[in-house]
C-alpha positions in Angstrom: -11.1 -11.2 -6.8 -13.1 -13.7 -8.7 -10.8 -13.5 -11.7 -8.5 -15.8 -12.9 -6.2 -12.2 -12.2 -4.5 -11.4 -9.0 -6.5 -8.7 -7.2 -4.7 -5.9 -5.1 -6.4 -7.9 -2.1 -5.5 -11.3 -3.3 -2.2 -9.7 -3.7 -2.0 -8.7 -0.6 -3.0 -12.3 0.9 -0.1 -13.7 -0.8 2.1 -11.0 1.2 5.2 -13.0 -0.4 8.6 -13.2 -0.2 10.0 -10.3 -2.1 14.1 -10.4 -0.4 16.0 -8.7 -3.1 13.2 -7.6 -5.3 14.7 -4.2 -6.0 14.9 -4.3 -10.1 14.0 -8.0 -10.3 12.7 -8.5 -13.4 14.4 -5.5 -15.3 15.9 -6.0 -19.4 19.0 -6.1 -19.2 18.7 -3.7 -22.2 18.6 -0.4 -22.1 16.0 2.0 -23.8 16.6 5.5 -23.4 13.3 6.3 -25.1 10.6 6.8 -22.5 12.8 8.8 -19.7 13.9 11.1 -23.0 9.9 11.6 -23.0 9.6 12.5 -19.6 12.4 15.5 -20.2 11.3 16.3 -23.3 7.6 17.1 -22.0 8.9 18.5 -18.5 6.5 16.2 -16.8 6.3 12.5 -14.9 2.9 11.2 -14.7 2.5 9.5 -11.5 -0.6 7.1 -10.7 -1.8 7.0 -7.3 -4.8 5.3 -5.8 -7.6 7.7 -5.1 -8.5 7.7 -1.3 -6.2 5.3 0.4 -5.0 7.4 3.5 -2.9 8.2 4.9 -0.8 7.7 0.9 -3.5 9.9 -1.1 -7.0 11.6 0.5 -7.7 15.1 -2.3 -4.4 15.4 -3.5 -2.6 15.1 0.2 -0.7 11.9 1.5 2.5 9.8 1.0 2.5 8.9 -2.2 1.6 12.6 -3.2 4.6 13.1 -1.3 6.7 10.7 -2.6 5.4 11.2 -6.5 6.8 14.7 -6.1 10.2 14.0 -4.9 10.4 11.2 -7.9 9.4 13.8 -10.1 12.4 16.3 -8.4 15.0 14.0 -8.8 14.4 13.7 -13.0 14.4 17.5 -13.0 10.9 17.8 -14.1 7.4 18.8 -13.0 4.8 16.5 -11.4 1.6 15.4 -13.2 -0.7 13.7 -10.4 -2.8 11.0 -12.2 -5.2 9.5 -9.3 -7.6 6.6 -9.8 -10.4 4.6 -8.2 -9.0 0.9 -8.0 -10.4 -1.7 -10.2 -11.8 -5.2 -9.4 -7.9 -6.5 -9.7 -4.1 -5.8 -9.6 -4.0 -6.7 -13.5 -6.6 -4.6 -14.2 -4.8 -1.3 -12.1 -1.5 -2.1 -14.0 -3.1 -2.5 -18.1 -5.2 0.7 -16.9 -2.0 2.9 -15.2 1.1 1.4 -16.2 1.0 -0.5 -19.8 -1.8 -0.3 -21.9 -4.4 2.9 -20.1 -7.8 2.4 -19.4 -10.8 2.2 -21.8 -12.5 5.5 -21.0 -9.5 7.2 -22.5 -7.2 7.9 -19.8 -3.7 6.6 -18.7 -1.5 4.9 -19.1 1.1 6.9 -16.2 5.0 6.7 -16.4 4.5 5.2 -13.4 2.1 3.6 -10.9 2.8 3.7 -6.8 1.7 1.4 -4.5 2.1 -1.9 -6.4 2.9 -4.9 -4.2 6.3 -6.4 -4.9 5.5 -10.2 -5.5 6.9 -12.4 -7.2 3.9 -14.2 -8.6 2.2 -10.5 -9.6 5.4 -10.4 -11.5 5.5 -13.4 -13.5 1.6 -12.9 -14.4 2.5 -9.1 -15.6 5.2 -9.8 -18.4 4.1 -6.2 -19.6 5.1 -4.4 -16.6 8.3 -4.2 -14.7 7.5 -3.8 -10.8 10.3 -3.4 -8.8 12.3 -0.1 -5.9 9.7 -1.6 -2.4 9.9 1.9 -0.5 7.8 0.6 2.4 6.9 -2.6 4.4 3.5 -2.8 5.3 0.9 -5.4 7.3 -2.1 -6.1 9.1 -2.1 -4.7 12.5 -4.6 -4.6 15.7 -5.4 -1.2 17.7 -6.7 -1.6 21.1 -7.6 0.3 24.1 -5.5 -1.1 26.7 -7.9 0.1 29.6 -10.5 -2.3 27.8 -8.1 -5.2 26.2 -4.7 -4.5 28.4 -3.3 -7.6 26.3 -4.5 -9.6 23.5 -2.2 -12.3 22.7 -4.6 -14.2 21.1 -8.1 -13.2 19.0 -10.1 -15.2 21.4 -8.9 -12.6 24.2 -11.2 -10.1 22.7 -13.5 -12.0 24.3 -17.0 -10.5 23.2 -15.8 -6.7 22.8 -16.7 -4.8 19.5 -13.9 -4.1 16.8 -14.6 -1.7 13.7 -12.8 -3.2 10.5 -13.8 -2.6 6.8 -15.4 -5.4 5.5 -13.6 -5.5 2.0 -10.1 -5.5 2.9 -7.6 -7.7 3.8 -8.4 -6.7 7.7 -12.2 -7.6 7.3 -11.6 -10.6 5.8 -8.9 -12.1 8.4 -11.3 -11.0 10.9 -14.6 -12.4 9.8 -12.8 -15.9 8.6 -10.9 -16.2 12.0 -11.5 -19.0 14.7 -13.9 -20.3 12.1 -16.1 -17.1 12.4 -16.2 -17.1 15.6 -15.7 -12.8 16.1 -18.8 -12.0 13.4 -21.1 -10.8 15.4 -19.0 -8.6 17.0 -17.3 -7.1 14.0 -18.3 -4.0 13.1 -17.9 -3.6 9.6 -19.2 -0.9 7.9 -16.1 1.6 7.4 -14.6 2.4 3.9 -11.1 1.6 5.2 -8.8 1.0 8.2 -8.7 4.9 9.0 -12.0 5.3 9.6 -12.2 2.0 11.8 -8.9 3.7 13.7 -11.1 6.9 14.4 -14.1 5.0 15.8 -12.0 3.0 18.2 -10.4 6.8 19.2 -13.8 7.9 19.7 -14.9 5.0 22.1 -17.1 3.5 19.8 -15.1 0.1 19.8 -12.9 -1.8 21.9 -10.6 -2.6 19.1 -10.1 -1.8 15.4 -8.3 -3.7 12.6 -6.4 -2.6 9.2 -3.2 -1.7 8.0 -0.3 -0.4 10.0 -0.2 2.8 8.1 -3.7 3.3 8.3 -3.5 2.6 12.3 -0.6 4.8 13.0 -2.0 7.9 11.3 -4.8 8.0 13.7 -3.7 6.4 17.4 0.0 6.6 17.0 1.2 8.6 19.4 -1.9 8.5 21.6 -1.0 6.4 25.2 -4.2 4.9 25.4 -3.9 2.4 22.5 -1.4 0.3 21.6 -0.8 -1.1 18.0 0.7 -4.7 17.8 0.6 -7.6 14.6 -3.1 -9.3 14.1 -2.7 -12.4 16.4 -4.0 -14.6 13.6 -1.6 -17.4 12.1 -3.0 -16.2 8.8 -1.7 -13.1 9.1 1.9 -12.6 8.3 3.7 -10.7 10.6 6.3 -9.5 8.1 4.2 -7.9 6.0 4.6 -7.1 2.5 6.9 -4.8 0.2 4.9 -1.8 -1.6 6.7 -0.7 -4.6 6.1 0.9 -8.0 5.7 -0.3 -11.9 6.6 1.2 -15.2 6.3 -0.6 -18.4 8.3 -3.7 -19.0 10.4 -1.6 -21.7 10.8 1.9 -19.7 14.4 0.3 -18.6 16.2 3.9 -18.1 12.9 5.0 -16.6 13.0 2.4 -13.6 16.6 2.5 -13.3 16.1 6.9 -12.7 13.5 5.9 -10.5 15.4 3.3 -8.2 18.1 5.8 -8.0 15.6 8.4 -6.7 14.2 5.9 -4.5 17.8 4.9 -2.8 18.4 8.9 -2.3 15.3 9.0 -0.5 16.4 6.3 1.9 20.0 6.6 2.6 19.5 10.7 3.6 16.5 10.0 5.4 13.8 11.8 3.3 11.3 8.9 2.9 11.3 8.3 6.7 10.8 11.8 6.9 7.6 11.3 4.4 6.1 9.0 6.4 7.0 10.5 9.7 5.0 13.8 8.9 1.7 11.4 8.3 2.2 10.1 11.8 3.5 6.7 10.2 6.7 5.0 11.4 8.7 3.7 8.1 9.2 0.1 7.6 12.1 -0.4 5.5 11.3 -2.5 2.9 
C-alpha cells in the first residue's frame, strides 16, 4: 500500500468507473496457443484468494464455485490454485497471472477476483483483466432495536461497531468525521465476516465490511438490516470484481467471457451467490 503499485485495497479505494469494461483492453489478435494448452493438459488453473469468505474459506465459497463452472464450460477439469494475498494488486497479478511467484509456484490460467479498473489496467500492460461477474461495496449492518436508523455515521452515537482494521471498512471507519468513531471501533477481526458474526452475537451495535461478507452472515435475519456506509467517501455503487489472464491468452479470455455470459443470462451465477446467502449485484 506504500508502493508506488496499486494495492488490492488501494484498488478498491479507487472503486472506479468500469461501464463497459467487459474485454476492454483485449488484442485484437488472436492466439490460439494457451486455450490449446488448457485442452491439451485437461486442466484450467484457477487462482483464488485464500480465506476471503464467503468466495474461498478451505476449498468452499463462490469463486470455488465459480472456478468450477469456468472450468465446465472449456470441457476440462479444475486445478484450484489458492494464495495468501500479497502487499499489492501488481504483486497478486506478476505472482498468479503473468510472470508466477518466486517460491516457484504459479502463474494460473487465470486469477478471480481482480477489480475491474481502469487505472489497474493501464499500470498492468502484462495482463488482460476484463468479464466483472459481481458488483460489490462497503456496507453497514445494524441491529435495528439498538440503531433503528442511521442515516448518518454520527447517529451511531457512542455504540460499538466490530470492523477489521486492514480493510477498506476499517479504514473508512477510523478516518471518518475526522476520527471521531475510534474509540468505539472495534477492530480486531481478520475480515468483515467475522465482524458480521460478532454484531449477530450481541457483541456490537453495528459492524462494517463488504456487502458479500455482510449478507452471508445477517441476511436473512429480521433483526438487522444492511444499508450503504453513510460516508461520502464511500461510493455507493461499488466496484466491478472480475478476472485476469495474460495480456496474450486472447482465445483464453474470450472462452472465459463466453462462460461468464452463460452463467448470467440462465441464471447460474445468481444462483452461486444465492446458495452463500449473498444477493448478486450484476456488474
Amino acid at each position: 500500500m506504500r508502493t508506488p503499485h496499486s494495492s488490492r485495497r488501494d484498488c478498491l479505494r479507487w472503486l472506479g468507473a468500469v461501464g463497459a469494461a467487459g474485454l476492454a483492453g483485449m488484442p485484437l489478435a488472436s492466439d490460439a496457443a494457451p486455450l490449446d494448452r488448457i485442452r491439451e493438459r485437461g486442466t484450467l488453473t484457477v487462482a483464488v484468494y485464500q480465506d476471503m469468505p464467503p468466495f474461498h474459506v478451505e476449498g468452499k465459497g463462490i469463486d470455488v464455485d465459480l472456478a468450477q463452472a469456468l472450468a465446465d464450460s472449456l470441457g476440462v477439469k479444475l486445478s484450484l490454485l489458492p494464495f495468501l494475498a500479497d502487499e499489492n494488486m501488481g504483486d497478486d497479478l506478476r505472482n498468479m497471472v503473468w510472470r508466477g511467484h518466486y517460491l516457484g509456484y504459479g502463474p494460473a490460467d487465470v486469477l478471480l477476483h481482480v477489480p475491474v479498473d481502469r487505472p489497474l489496467m493501464d499500470e498492468t500492460p502484462q495482463a488482460n483483466i476484463f468479464a466483472p461477474y459481481y458488483r460489490e461495496r462497503v456496507v453497514l449492518a445494524r441491529q435495528l432495536d439498538r440503531l433503528p436508523q442511521v442515516d448518518t455515521l454520527s447517529a451511531l452515537g457512542d455504540a460499538k461497531v466490530a470492523v477489521s482494521g486492514q480493510t477498506l471498512a476499517g479504514w473508512l471507519m477510523i478516518g471518518a468525521d475526522g476520527g471521531a468513531y475510534r474509540n468505539q471501533l472495534n477492530t480486531q477481526w481478520k475480515d468483515g465476516a467475522a465482524a458480521a458474526r460478532a454484531l449477530q452475537r450481541g457483541e456490537v451495535a453495528a459492524a462494517a465490511g463488504l456487502a458479500s461478507e455482510m449478507e452471508s452472515v445477517l441476511r436473512g435475519d429480521a433483526r438487522f438490516a444492511i444499508g450503504p456506509l453513510p460516508s461520502p467517501r464511500a461510493r455507493r455503487n461499488g466496484w466491478a470484481v472480475g478476472m485476469a489472464v495474460k495480456k496474450d491468452a486472447t482465445d483464453l479470455a474470450r472462452a472465459l467471457q463466453a462462460g461468464i455470459n452463460e452463467l448470467a443470462t440462465s441464471g447460474r451465477l445468481r444462483r452461486m451467490f444465492e446458495s452463500a446467502n449473498v444477493s448478486w449485484q450484476a456488474p
